[in-house]
VMD Tcl script that builds the backbone (N, CA, C; Angstrom):
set m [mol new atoms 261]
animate dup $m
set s [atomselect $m all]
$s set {name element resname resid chain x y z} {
  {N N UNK 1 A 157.471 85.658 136.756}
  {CA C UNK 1 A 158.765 85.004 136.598}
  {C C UNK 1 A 159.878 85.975 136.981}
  {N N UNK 2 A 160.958 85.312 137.839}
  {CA C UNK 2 A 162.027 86.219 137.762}
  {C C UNK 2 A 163.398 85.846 137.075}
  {N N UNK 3 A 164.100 86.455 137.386}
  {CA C UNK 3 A 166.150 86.052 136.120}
  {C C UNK 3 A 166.045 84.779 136.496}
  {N N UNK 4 A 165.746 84.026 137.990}
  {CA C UNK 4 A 166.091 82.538 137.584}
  {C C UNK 4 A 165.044 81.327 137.321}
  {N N UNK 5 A 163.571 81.892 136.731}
  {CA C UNK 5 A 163.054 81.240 136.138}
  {C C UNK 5 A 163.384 81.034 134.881}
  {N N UNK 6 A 163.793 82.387 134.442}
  {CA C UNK 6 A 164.380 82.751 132.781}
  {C C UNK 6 A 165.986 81.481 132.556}
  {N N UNK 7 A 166.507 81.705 133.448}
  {CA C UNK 7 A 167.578 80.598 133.301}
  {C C UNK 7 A 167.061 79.418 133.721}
  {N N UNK 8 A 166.022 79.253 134.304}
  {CA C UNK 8 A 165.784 77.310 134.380}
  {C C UNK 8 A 165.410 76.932 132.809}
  {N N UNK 9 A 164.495 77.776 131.739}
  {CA C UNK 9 A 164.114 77.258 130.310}
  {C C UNK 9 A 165.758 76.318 130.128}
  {N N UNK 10 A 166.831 77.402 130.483}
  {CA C UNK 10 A 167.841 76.875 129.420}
  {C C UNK 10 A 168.773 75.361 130.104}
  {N N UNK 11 A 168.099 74.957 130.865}
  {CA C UNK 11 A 168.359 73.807 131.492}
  {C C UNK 11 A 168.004 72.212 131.349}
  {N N UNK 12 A 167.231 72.474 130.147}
  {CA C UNK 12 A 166.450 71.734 129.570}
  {C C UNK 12 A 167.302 70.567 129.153}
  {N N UNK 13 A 167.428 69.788 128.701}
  {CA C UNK 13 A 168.464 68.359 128.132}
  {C C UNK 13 A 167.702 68.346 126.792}
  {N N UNK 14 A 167.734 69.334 125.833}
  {CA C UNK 14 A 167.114 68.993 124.623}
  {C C UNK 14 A 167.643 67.757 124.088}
  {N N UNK 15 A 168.886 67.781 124.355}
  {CA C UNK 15 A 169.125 66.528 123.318}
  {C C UNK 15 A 168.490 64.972 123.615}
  {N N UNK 16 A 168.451 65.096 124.859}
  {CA C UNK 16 A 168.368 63.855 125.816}
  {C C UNK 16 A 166.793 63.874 125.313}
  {N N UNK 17 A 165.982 64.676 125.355}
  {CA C UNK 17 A 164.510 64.323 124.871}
  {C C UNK 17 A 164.401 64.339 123.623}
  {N N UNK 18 A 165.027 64.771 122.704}
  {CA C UNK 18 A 164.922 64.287 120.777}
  {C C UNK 18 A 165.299 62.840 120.896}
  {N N UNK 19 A 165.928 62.074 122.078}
  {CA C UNK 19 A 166.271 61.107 121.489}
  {C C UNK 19 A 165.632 59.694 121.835}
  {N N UNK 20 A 164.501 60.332 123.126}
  {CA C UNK 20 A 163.470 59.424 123.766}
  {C C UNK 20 A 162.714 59.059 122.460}
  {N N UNK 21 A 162.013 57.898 122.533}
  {CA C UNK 21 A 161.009 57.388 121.867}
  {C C UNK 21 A 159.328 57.628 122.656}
  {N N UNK 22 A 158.533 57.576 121.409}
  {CA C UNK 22 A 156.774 57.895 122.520}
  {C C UNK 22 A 157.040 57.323 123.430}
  {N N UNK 23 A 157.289 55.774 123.534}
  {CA C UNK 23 A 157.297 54.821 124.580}
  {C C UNK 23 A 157.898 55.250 125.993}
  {N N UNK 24 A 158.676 56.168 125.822}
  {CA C UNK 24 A 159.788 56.405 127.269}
  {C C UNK 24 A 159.054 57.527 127.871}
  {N N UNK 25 A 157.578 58.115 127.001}
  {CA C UNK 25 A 157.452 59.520 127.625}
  {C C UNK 25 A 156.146 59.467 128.247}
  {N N UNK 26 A 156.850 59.841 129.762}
  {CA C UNK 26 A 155.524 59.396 130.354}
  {C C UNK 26 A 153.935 60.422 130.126}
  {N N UNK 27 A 153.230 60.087 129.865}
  {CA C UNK 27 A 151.966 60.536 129.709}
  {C C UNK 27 A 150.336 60.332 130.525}
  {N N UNK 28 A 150.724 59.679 131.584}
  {CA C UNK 28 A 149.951 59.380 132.711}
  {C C UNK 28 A 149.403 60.210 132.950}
  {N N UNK 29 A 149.499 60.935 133.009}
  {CA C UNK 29 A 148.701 62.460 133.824}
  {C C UNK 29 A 147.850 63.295 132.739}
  {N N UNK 30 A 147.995 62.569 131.606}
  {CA C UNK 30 A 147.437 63.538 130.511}
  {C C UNK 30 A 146.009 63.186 130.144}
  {N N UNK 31 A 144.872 63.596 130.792}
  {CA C UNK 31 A 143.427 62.623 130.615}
  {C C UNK 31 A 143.014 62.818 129.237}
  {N N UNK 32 A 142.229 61.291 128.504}
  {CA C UNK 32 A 142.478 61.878 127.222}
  {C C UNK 32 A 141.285 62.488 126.525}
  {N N UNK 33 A 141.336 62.896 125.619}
  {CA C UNK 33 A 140.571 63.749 124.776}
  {C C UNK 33 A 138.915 63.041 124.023}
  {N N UNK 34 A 138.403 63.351 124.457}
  {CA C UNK 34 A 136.708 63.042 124.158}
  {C C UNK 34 A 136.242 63.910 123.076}
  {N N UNK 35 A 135.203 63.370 122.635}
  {CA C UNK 35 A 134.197 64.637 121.503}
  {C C UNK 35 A 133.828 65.341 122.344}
  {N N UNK 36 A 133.564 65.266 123.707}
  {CA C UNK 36 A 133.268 66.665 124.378}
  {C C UNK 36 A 134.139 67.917 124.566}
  {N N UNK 37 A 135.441 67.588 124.871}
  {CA C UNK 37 A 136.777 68.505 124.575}
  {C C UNK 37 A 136.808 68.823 122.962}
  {N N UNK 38 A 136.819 68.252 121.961}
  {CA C UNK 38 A 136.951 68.807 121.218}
  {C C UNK 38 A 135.757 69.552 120.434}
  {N N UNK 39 A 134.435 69.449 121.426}
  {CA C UNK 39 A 133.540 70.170 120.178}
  {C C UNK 39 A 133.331 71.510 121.461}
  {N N UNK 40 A 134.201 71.347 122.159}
  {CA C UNK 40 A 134.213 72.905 122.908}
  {C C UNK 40 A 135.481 73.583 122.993}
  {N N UNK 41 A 136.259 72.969 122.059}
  {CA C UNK 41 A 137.805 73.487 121.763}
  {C C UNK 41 A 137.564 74.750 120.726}
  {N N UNK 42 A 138.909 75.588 121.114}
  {CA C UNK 42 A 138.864 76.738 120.286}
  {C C UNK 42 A 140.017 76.720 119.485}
  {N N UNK 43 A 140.362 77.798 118.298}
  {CA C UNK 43 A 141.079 77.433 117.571}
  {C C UNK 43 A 141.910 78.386 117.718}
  {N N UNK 44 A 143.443 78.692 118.529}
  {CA C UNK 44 A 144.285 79.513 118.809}
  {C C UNK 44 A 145.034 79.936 118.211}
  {N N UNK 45 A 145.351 80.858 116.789}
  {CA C UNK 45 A 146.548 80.777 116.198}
  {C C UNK 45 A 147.360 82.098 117.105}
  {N N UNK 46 A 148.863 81.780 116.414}
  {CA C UNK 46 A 149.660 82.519 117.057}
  {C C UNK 46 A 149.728 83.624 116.601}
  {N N UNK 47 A 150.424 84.377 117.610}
  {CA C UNK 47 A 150.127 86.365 117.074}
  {C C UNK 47 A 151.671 86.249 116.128}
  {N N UNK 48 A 151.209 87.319 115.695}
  {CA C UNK 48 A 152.208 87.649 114.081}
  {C C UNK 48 A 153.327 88.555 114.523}
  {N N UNK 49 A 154.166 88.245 114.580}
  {CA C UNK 49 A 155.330 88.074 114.931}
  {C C UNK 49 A 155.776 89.752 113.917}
  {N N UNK 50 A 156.376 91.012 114.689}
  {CA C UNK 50 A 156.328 92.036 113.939}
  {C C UNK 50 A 157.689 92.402 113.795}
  {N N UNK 51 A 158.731 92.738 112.452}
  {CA C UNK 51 A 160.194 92.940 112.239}
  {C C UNK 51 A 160.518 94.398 113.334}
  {N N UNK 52 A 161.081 94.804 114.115}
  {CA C UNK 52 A 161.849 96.203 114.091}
  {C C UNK 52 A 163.059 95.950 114.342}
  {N N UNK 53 A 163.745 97.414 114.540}
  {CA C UNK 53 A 165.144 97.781 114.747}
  {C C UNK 53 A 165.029 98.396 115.829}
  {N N UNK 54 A 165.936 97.892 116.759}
  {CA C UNK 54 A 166.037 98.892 118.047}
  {C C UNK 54 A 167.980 98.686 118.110}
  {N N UNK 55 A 168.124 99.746 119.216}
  {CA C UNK 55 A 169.549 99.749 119.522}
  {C C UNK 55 A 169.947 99.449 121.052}
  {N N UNK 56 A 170.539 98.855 121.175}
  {CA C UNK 56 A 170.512 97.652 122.622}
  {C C UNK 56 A 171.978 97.500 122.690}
  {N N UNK 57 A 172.507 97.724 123.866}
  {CA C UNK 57 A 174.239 97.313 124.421}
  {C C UNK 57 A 174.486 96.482 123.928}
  {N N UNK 58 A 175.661 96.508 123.102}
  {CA C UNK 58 A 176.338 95.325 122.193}
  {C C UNK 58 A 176.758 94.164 123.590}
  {N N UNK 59 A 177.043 94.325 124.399}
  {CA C UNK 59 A 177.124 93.582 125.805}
  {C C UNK 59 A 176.169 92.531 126.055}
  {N N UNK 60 A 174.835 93.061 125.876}
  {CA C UNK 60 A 173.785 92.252 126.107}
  {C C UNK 60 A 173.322 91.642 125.024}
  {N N UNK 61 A 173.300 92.060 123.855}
  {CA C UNK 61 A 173.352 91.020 122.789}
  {C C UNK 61 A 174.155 90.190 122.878}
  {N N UNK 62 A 175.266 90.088 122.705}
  {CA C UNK 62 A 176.463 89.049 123.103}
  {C C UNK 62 A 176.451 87.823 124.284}
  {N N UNK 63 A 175.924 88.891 125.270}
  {CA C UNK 63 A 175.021 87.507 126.479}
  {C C UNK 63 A 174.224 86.856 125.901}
  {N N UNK 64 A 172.936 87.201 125.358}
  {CA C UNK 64 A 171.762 87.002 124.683}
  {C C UNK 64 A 172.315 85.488 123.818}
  {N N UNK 65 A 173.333 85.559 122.817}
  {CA C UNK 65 A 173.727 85.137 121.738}
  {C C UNK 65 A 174.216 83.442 121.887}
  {N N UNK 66 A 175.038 83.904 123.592}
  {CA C UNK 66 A 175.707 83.346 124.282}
  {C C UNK 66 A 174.506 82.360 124.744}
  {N N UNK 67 A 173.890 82.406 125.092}
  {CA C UNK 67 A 172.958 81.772 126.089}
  {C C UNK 67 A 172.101 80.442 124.885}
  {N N UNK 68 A 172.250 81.356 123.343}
  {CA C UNK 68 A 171.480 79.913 123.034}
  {C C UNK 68 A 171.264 80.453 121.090}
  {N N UNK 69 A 171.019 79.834 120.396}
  {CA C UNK 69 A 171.508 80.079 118.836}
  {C C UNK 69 A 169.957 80.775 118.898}
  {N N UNK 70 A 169.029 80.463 119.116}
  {CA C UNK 70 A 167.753 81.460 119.341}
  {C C UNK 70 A 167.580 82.649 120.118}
  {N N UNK 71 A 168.524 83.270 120.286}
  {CA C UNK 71 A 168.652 84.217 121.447}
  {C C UNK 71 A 167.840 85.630 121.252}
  {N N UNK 72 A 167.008 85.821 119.688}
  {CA C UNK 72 A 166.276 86.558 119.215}
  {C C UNK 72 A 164.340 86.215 120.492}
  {N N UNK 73 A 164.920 84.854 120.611}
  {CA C UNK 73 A 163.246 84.485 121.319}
  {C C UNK 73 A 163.181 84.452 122.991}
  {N N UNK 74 A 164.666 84.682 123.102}
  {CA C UNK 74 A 164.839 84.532 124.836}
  {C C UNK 74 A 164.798 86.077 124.880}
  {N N UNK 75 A 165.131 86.859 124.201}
  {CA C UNK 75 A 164.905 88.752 124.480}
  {C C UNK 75 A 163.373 88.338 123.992}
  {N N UNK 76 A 162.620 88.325 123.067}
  {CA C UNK 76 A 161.029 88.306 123.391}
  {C C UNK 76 A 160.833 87.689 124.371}
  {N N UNK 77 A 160.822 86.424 125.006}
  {CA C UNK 77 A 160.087 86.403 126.254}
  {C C UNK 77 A 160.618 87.365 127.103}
  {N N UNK 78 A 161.947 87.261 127.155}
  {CA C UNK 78 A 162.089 88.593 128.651}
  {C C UNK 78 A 161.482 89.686 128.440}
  {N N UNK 79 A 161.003 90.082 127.126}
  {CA C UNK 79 A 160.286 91.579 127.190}
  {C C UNK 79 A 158.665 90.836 127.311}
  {N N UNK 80 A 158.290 89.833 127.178}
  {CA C UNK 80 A 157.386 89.703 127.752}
  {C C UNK 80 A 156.519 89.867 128.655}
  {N N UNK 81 A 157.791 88.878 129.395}
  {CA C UNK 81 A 157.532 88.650 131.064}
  {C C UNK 81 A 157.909 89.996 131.701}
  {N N UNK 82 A 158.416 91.163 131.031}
  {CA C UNK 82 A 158.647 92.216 131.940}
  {C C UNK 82 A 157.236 93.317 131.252}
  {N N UNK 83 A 156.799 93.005 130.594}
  {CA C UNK 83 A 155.122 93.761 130.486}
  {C C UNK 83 A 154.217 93.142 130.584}
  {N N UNK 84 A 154.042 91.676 130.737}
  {CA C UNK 84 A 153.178 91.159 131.353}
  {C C UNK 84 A 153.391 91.849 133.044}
  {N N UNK 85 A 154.363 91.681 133.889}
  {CA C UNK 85 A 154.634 92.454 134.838}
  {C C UNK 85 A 154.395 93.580 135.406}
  {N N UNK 86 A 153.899 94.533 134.299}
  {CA C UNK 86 A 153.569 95.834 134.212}
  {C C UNK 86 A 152.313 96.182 134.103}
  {N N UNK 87 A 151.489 95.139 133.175}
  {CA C UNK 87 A 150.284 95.496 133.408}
  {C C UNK 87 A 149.191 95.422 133.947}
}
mol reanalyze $m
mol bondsrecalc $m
mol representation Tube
mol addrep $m
């Protein structure tokens, strides 16, 4: 991913999709689920999420902040996607 994949997430029409009903959402493409998918399904939980403190340009927090009230999860993916990158 590069900076303007990172800005397409925030392009999203959240509101416009909280306010669809099942009925409006198309699901055609989604083949559906058999006892064979699920007795070879695995059980994924999510990784644990770890507190620190770092010190970061008050500049870029402020962008960060700017960009969206979660702006704690748009700096994790970008440090993501920039060590997924790396390794």
């Amino acid at each position: 991913m590069n900076e303007a994949n990172l800005n397409d997430i925030l392009k999203t029409d959240w509101d416009r999709i909280e306010q669809m009903t099942n009925d409006e959402i198309d699901t055609s493409d989604i083949p559906p689920l058999d006892d064979e998918f699920f007795a070879n399904a695995t059980l994924r939980m999510p990784k644990t999420k770890v507190s620190v403190t770092l010190h970061v340009d008050s500049d870029l927090v402020k962008w960060y902040q700017s960009q969206n009230e979660d702006f704690h999860k748009l700096i994790d993916a970008a440090l993501k996607m920039y060590a997924d990158a790396r390794r």
